[in-house]
N, C-alpha and C positions, 0 to 999 in steps of 0.2 A: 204752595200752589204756584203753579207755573205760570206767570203774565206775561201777556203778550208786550210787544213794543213799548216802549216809553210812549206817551201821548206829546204831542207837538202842537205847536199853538203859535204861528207867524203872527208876530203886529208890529206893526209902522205908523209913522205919521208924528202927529203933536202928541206930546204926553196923556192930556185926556183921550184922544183919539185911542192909544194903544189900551188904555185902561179899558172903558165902553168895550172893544172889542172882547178882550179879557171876560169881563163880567158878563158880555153877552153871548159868547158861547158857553160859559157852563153855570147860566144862572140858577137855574134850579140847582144842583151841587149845592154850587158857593152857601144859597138861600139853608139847604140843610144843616153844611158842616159852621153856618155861623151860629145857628138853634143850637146845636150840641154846645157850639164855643160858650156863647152866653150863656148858656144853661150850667153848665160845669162853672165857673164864678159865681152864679147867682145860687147855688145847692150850699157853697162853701167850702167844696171838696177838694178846691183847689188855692181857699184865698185864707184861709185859716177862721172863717165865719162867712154865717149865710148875709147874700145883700140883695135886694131886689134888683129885679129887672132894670126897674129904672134909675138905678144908682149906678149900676152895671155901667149902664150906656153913657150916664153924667159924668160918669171919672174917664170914658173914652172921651167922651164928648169933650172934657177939659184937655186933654191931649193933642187935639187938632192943630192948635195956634204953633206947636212945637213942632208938629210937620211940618208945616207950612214957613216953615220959621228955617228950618233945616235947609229944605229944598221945595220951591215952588211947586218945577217941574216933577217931583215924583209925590209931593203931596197933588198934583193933579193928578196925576196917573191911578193915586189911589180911590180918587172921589171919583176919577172915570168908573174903575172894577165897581165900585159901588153903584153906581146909576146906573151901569149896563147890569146889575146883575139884581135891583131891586130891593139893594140894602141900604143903610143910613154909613152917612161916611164913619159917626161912632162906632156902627157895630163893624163895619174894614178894620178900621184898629184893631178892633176885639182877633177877629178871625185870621188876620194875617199875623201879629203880633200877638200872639196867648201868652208866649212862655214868660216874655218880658212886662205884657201885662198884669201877669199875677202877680210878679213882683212888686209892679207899683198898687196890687190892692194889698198886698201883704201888708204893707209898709200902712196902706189908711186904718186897714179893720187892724193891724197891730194882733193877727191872730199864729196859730203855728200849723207848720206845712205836713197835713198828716202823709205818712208814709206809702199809703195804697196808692197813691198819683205822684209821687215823686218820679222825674223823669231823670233817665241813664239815657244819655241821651249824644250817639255819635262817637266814633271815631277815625280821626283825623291825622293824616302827614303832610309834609313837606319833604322831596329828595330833593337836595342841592343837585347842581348840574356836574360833579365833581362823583358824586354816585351813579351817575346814570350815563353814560357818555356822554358828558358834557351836554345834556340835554334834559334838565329835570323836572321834575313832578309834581304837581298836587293832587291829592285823591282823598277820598273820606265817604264810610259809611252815613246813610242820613236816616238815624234811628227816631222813634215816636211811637207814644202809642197805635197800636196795630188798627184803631178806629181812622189813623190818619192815610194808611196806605191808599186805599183808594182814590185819596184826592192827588197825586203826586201825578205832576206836571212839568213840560219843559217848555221853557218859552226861548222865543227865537225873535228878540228885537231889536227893529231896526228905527232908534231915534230921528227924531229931526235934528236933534240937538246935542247928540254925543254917539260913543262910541255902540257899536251895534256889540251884542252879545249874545251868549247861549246861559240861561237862567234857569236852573235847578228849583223848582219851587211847589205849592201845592194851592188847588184851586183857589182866588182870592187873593193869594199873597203877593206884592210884590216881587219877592226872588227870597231867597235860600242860600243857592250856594252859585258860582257862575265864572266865567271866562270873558272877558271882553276883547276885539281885534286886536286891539292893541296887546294883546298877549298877559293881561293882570286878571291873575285868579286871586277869588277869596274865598274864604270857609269857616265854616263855624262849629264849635260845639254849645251848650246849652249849661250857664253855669246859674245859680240858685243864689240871691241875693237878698240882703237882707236890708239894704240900702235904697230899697225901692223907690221912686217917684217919679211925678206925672214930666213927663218927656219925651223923647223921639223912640219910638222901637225900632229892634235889629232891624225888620228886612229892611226899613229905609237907608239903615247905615250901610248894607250890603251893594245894594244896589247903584250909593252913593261912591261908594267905591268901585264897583264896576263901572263910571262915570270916569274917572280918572287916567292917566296916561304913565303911570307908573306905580310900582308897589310902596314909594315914599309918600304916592300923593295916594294911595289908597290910604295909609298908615296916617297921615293928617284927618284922613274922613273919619276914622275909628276917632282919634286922639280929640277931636273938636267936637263930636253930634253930644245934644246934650240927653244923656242916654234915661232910659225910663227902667232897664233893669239890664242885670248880667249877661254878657256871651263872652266865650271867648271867639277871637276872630285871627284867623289865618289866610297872611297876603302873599303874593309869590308873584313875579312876571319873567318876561323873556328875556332879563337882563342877568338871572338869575339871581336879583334880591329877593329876601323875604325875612317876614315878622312873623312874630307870633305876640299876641296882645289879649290877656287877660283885663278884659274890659269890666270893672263894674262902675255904676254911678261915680261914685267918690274914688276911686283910682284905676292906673290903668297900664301897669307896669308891661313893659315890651322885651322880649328876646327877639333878636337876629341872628337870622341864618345862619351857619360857620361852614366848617365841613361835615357836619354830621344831620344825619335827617332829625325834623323837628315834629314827637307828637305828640297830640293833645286828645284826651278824651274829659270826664266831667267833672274831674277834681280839682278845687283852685293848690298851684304850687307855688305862687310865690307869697311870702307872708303877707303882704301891704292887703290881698286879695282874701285872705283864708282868712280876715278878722271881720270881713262883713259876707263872711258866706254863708248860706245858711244851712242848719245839720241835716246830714244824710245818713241813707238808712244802712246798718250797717251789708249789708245784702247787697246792693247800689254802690255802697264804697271800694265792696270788696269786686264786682264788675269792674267798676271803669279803673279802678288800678291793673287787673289782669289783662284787661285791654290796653292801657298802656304801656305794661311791659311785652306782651306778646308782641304789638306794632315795633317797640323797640328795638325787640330782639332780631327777628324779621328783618328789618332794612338796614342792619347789620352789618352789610357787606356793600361791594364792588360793584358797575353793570347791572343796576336795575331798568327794569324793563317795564311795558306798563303791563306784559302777561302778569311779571311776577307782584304788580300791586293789584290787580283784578283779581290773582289769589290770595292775595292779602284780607281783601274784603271780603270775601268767602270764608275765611279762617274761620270752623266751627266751634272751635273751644270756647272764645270766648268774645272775638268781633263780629262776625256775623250772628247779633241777638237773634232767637225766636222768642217769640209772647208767650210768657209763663204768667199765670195766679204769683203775687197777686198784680204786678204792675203791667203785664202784657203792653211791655217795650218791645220791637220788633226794628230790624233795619228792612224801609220800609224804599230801598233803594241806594244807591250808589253813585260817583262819580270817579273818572279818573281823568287827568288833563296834563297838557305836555303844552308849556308857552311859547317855547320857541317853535314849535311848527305848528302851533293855534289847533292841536289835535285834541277831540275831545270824547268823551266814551262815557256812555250813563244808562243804566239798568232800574227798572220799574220792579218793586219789590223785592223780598232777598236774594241777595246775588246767590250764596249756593244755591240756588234754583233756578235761576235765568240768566238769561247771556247780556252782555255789555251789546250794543248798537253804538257806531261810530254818526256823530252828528257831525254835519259841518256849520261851519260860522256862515253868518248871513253874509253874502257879498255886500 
């Protein structure tokens, strides 16, 4: 289906300030997709057993002191979205943090992850500056179940207290995926862990890192949050460093950059990683490996451009998902971002369907 524009959402001010604004333009939204969120934990569909409501919210609820613990200023930001939007700062955890969430329920109800909601979930690059004239890349499909498209959001903020950015994300959340002035992009893919526990979720780490004034001090933010479940996360800035950091709880081995592009889609590769990962469905294994060889083959060459990554994420064979039975995983948008000229491009729903819109960075 064809979507219009990416939605855009300016906030400024103090950490709470920009939160409140957040939650209070799409408070109804938010109010729904976090009834789905809790609801899917509390069925068991997702946590490998059913748990009430209000356990739901007690194991968020014990999560909080870890936010806040992380970072003041975005665990305010978060309890802002929550009070502008008429939700408990426990169920913000829930809503913005799912995927890392389930991990750390995995891990208490000690149940297994059935296969109908296992998520395939993103795929992601890195061009060094040495492929692209000397001017290189991050980009990455941002796939989810197809219930989440509708909430996909771009936030355009402008701190009191750090660097202003462009933040890929969906109603509720923190941030996703994003560029900060100073020219440091991160990304993520969604890896299944079996290491679960009560800790910091991605978007705070993400964000924490779009905080930062380079891709090493983004690379400390991954290496130090004390994490509550898997992602992998990919750093990049205009200096042309970058990592690639397969983050779980209990390890968190890192590649960098060389001369050759770096991709990741949702299979752990390095062994320290694949001994607390948790098993996937063969259907999903066989996806995100054809997604990472196709991305591989692809940036292959010389003189890339970001035409030639914007058709990258369009690639219909096998990165640009559509929602099939039974997991209706969908790429439910896109990014593409160039750090030395803070240029940045992002599409609402499947890109072979809709066009990329250039955003600019907040002055």
């Amino acid at each position: 289906m064809k979507r219009p524009p990416i939605r855009i959402l300016d906030v400024s001010g103090s950490p709470q300030a920009m939160g409140v604004a957040h939650g209070r333009a799409f408070a109804d939204e938010i109010k729904t997709y976090t009834a789905e969120r809790v609801a899917l934990v509390s069925e068991g569909l997702w946590s490998g057993g059913p748990m009430s409501r209000a356990d739901v919210l007690s194991l968020a609820d014990a999560m909080l002191p870890a936010h806040e613990q992380h970072s003041p200023s975005l665990y305010a930001e978060m309890v802002g979205i929550a009070e502008g939007a008429g939700i408990s700062p426990a169920e913000a955890v829930v809503v913005g943090g799912f995927t890392d969430f389930v991990d750390a329920v995995r891990s208490v109800v000690g149940g297994a992850h059935p296969e109908t909601v296992m998520e395939d979930d993103c795929t992601s690059f890195i061009v060094p500056d040495g492929l692209a004239n000397g001017s290189g890349y991050f980009a990455q499909t941002w796939d989810m179940h197809d219930s989440a498209t509708e909430h996909v959001l771009l936030l355009r903020v402008q701190p009191d207290d750090g660097p202003n950015a462009l933040v890929f994300t969906t109603t509720g959340c923190l941030g996703q995926i994003g560029m900060n002035d100073r020219g440091v992009c991160v990304g993520i893919n969604n890896l299944t862990a079996t290491d679960g526990k009560v800790g910091v979720t991605w978007p705070a780490v993400v964000r924490e890192a779009l905080n930062r004034e380079n891709a090493d001090g983004a690379l400390d933010a991954v290496l130090t949050a004390d994490l509550s479940g898997g992602h992998n996360y990919l750093l990049f800035d205009a200096n042309g460093t970058g990592y690639n950091v397969e983050a779980m709880p209990s390890t968190r081995p890192v590649t960098t950059l060389d001369g050759s592009a770096i991709v990741h889609t949702n299979h752990n590769l390095d062994p320290s990683t694949q001994a607390v990962e948790g098993p996937r469905a063969d259907a999903l294994q066989d996806s995100s490996k054809r997604r990472l060889s196709t991305a591989q083959a692809w940036l292959d060459r010389d003189d890339l451009t970001e035409a030639d990554l914007m058709e990258l994420t369009r690639e219909p064979d096998a990165v640009c998902q559509v929602a099939t039975d039974p997991y209706h995983v969908e790429s439910s948008g896109a990014t593409v971002m160039r750090p030395k000229s803070l240029e940045f491009w992002a599409v609402w729903g499947l890109p072979k369907d809709n066009d990329y819109q250039k955003v600019e960075m907040p002055a």
